[in-house]
VOGU-3710 file (C-alpha; in Angstrom, 3 decimals, decimal comma):
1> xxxxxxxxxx> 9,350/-21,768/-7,992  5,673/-21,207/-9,458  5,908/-17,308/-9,264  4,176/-14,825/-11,484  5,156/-10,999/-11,336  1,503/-8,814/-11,002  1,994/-5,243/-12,186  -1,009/-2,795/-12,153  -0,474/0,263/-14,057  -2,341/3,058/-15,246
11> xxxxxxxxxx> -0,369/5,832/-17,817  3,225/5,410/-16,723  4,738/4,613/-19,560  8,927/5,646/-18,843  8,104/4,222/-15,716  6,430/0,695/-16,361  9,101/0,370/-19,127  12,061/0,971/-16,885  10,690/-1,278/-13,971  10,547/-4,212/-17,038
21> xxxxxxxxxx> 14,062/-3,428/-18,248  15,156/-3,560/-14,510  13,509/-7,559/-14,742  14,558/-8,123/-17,715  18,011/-8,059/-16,710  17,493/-10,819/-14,175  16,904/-14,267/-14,519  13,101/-14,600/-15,489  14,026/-18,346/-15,993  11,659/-19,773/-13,386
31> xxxxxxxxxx> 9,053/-16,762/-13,613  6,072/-18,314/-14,509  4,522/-14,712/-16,127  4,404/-11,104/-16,108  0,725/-10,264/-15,539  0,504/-6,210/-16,891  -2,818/-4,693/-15,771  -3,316/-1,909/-17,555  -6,330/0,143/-16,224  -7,001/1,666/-19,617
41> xxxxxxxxxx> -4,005/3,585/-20,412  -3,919/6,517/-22,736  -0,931/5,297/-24,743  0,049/2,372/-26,447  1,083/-0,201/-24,013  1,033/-2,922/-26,741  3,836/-1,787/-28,763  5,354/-0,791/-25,591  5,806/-4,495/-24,481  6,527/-5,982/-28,109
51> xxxxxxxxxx> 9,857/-3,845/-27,566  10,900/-6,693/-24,744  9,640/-9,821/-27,096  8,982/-12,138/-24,525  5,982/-14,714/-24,459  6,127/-14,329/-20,323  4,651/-10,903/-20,475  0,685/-11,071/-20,672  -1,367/-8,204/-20,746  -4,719/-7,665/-19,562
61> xxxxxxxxxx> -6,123/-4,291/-20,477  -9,182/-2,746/-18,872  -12,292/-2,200/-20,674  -12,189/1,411/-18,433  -10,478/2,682/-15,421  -11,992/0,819/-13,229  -10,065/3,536/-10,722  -6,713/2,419/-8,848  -8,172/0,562/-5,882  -9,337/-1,989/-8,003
71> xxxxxxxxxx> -6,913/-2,518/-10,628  -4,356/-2,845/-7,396  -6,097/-5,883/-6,176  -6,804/-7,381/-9,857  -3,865/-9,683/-9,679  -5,126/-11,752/-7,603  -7,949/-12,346/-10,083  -5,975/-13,262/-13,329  -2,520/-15,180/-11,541  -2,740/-18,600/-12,285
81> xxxxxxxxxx> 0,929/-19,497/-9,966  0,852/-20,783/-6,688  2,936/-17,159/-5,393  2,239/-13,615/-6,781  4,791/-11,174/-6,372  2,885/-7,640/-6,407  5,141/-4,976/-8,034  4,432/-1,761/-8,652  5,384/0,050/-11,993  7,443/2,463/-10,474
91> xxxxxxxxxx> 9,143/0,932/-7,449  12,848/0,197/-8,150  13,940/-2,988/-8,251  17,035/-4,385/-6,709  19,801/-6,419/-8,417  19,095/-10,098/-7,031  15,760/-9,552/-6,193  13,958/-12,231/-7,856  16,800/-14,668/-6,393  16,338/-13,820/-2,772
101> xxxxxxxxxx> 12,425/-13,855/-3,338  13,356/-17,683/-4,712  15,028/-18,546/-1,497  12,691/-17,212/0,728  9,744/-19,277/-1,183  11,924/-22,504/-1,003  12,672/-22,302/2,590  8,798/-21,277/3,435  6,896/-23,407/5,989  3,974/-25,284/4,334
111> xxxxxxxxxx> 1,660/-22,304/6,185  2,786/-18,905/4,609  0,113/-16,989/3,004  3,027/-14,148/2,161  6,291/-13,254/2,960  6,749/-9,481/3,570  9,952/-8,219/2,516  12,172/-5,244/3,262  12,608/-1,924/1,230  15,803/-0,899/0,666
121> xxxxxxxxxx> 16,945/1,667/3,831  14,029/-0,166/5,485  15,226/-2,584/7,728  13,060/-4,785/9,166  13,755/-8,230/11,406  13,323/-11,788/10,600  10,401/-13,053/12,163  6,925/-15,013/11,700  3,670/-13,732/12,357  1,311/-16,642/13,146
131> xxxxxxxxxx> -1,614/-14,657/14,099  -3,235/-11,216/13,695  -2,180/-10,046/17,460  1,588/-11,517/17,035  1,571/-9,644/13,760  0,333/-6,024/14,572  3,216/-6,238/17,523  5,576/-6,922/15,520  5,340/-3,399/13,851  4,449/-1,942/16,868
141> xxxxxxxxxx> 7,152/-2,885/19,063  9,733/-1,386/16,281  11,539/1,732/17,403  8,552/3,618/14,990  5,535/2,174/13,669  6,393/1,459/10,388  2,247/1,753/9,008  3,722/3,039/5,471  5,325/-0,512/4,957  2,106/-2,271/5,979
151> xxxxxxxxxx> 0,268/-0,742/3,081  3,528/-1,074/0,413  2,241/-2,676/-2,197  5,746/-3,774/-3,929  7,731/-5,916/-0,849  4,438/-9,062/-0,680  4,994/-11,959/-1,979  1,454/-13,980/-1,403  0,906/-17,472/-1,275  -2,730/-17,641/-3,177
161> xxxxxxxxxx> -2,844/-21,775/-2,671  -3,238/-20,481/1,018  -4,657/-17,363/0,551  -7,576/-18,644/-2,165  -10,667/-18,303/0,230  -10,035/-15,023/1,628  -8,831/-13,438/-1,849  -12,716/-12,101/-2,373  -12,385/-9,836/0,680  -9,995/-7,523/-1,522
171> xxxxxxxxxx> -12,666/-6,696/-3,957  -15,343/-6,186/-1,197  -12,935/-3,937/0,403  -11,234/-1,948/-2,256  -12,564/1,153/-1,514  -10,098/0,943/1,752  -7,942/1,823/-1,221  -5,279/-0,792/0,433  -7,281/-3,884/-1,129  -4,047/-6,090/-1,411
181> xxxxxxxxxx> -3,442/-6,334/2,353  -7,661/-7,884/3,235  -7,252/-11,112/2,967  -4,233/-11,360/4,600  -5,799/-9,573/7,855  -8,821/-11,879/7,400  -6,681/-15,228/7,317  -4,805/-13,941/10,285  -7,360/-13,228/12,264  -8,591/-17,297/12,292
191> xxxxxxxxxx> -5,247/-18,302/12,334  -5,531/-19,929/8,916  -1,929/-18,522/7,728  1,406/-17,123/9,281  3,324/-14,246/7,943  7,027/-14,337/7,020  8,768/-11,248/7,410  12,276/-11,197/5,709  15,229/-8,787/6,266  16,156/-9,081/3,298
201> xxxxxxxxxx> 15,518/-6,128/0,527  14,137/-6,410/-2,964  12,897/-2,833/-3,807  13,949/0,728/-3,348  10,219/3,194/-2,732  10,294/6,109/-5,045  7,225/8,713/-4,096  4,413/8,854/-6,637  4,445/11,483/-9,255  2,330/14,686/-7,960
211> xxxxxxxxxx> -0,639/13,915/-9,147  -1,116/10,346/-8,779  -1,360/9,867/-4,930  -3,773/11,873/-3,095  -4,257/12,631/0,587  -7,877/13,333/0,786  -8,921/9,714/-1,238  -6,162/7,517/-0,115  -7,161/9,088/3,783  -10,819/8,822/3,191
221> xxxxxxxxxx> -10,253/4,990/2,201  -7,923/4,092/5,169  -10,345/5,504/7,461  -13,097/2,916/6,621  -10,820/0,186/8,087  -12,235/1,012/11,644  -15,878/0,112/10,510  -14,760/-3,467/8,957  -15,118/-6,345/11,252  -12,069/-8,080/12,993
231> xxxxxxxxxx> -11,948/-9,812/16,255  -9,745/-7,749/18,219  -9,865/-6,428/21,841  -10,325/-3,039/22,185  -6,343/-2,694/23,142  -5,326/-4,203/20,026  -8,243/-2,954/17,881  -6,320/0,932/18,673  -3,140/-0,244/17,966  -4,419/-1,766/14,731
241> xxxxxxxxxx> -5,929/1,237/13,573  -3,413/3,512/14,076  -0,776/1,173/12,272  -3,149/1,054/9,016  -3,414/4,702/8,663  -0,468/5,673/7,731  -1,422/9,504/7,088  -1,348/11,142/10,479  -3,042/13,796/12,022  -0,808/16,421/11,296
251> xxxxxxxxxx> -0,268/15,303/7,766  -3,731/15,715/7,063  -4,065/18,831/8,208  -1,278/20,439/6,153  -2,786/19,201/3,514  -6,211/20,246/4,371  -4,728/23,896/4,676  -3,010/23,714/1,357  -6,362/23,161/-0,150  -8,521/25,249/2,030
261> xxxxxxxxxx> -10,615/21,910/2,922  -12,369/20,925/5,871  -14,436/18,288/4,805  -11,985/15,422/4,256  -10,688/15,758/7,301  -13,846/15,486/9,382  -14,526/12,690/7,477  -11,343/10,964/8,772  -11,796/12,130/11,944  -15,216/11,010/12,632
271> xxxxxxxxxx> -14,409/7,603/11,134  -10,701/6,656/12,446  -8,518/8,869/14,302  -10,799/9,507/17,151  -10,633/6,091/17,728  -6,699/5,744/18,764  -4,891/9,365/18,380  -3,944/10,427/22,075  -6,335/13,209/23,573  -4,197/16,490/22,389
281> xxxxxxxxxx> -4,571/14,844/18,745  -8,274/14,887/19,080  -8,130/18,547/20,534  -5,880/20,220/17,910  -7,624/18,117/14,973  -11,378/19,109/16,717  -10,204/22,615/16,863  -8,748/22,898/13,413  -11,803/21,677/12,366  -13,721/24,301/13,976
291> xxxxxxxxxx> -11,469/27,168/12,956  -11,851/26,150/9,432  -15,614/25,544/9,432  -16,209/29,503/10,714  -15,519/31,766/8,092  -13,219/34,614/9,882  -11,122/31,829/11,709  -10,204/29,857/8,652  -9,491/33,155/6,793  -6,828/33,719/9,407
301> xxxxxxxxxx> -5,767/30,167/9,680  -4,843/30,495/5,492  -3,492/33,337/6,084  -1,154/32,288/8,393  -0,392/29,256/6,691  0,579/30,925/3,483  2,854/33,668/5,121  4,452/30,865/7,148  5,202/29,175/3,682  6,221/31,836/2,141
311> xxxxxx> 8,746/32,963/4,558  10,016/29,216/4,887  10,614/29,797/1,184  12,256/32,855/0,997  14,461/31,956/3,737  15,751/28,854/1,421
//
């Protein structure tokens, strides 16, 4: 099968070691490695993995945190397979995952740069992607855009044989903060690779910790993708954009209230949602942003927002 396992982590210990039990009881037989990239944890990963005593698990360990963008697309730098599976630490693997991920790989034309599999109580629909237009329709013609699974790290399975020339593009753009899905858009767009979407399921998502995923950077990132350069009509350019970001409008400005900030949110604004969110999306977000820049205004904004919250939780 040629397959390594890539799995970035930074300070999740309980979580890294149950996602490596979870392999562990499936057959690693024809797993080439388990590539650990630890971004400089604070604990002692090493005697972590001696506790599994296998000579497939190699870890590379950070100098420093080089920051999660970058240590998401550092697989691709140290596999040495022919097909990377990208795995989260904390994602839950499914029983049989690794065999279904074999199937799909032996059955894949000679032209996949990565098959995109399903999350569990994410359904998705057999089909190939042989372009970048065929393959932004095929999430947009789904019942709802389903951006969040465009960016999932843990359901791609990349072919770097085919991928090799474009890999560079997720270091240039890792401060998109979604580095691991570049050079797949690049190879699409000049039809150098198709994309094979499977229906069948390999992981279950489990939300990041509080803490670990934030709005304002993760937005801020996502946002950039409108200034990189694809070769897409303006039609399909929209519909693009609005499938990468995956934090919407309204989303952002919850959690712009929660934190009594303004200036994320412009950011985003001014960089990506003006570009496809219908016209009462640019009003509300261009007067929220007003309301919160004027002193008086936002004060009644927050308070509004807090007494709303607080009667949502009393009610409960």
């Amino acid at each position: 099968m040629n397959l390594s396992i890539g799995i970035p982590t930074y300070n999740r210990e309980l979580q890294l070691k149950n996602q490596l039990t979870k392999l562990f009881e499936q057959d690693l037989s024809e797993v080439e490695e388990i590539l650990i990239i630890d971004n400089f944890s604070d604990y002692n990963i090493e005697e972590l993995l001696t506790q599994f005593n296998s000579d497939k698990i190699h870890l590379i360990r950070n100098p420093f945190n080089t920051r999660m963008a970058y240590n998401l697309a550092s697989p691709f730098l140290y596999c040495k397979s022919e097909w990377l599976w990208s795995l989260s630490d904390d994602d839950e693997i499914e029983e049989g995952a690794l065999e279904k991920i074999k199937n799909e790989i032996e059955n894949a034309s000679t032209n996949v740069g990565m098959i995109k599999f399903a999350r569990t109580n994410s359904p998705q629909k057999n089909f190939t992607a042989s372009n970048l237009e065929s393959f932004i329709d095929y999430y947009n013609n789904e019942n709802i855009i389903r951006s969040g699974d465009l960016i999932f790290i843990s359901t791609n399975v990349y072919n770097l044989n085919r991928l090799h020339k474009y890999l560079g593009y997720a270091f240039e753009y890792a401060y998109t903060y979604v580095p691991q899905i570049i050079p797949i858009i690049k190879a699409l767009e000049v039809n150098e690779i198709s994309i094979k979407f499977s229906d069948r399921s390999i992981v279950k998502y489990l939300p990041p910790r509080e803490g670990v995923y934030s709005y304002a950077t993760v937005g801020k990132g996502l946002s950039i993708f409108s200034h990189i350069p694809i070769n897409l009509s303006k039609k399909y350019h929209r519909k693009f954009l609005n499938l990468v970001m995956s934090i919407k409008y309204p989303s952002m400005i919850s959690w712009s209230l929660k934190f009594e900030s303004v200036n994320e949110i412009k950011i985003i604004y001014n960089n990506i949602y003006r570009y496809y969110i219908p016209l009462r999306g640019k009003l509300i977000v261009k007067m929220f942003i007003f309301m919160m820049s004027n002193r008086v205004t936002k004060n009644i904004l927050l308070y509004t927002y807090k007494r709303l919250k607080y009667r949502r939780l009393t009610i409960h």
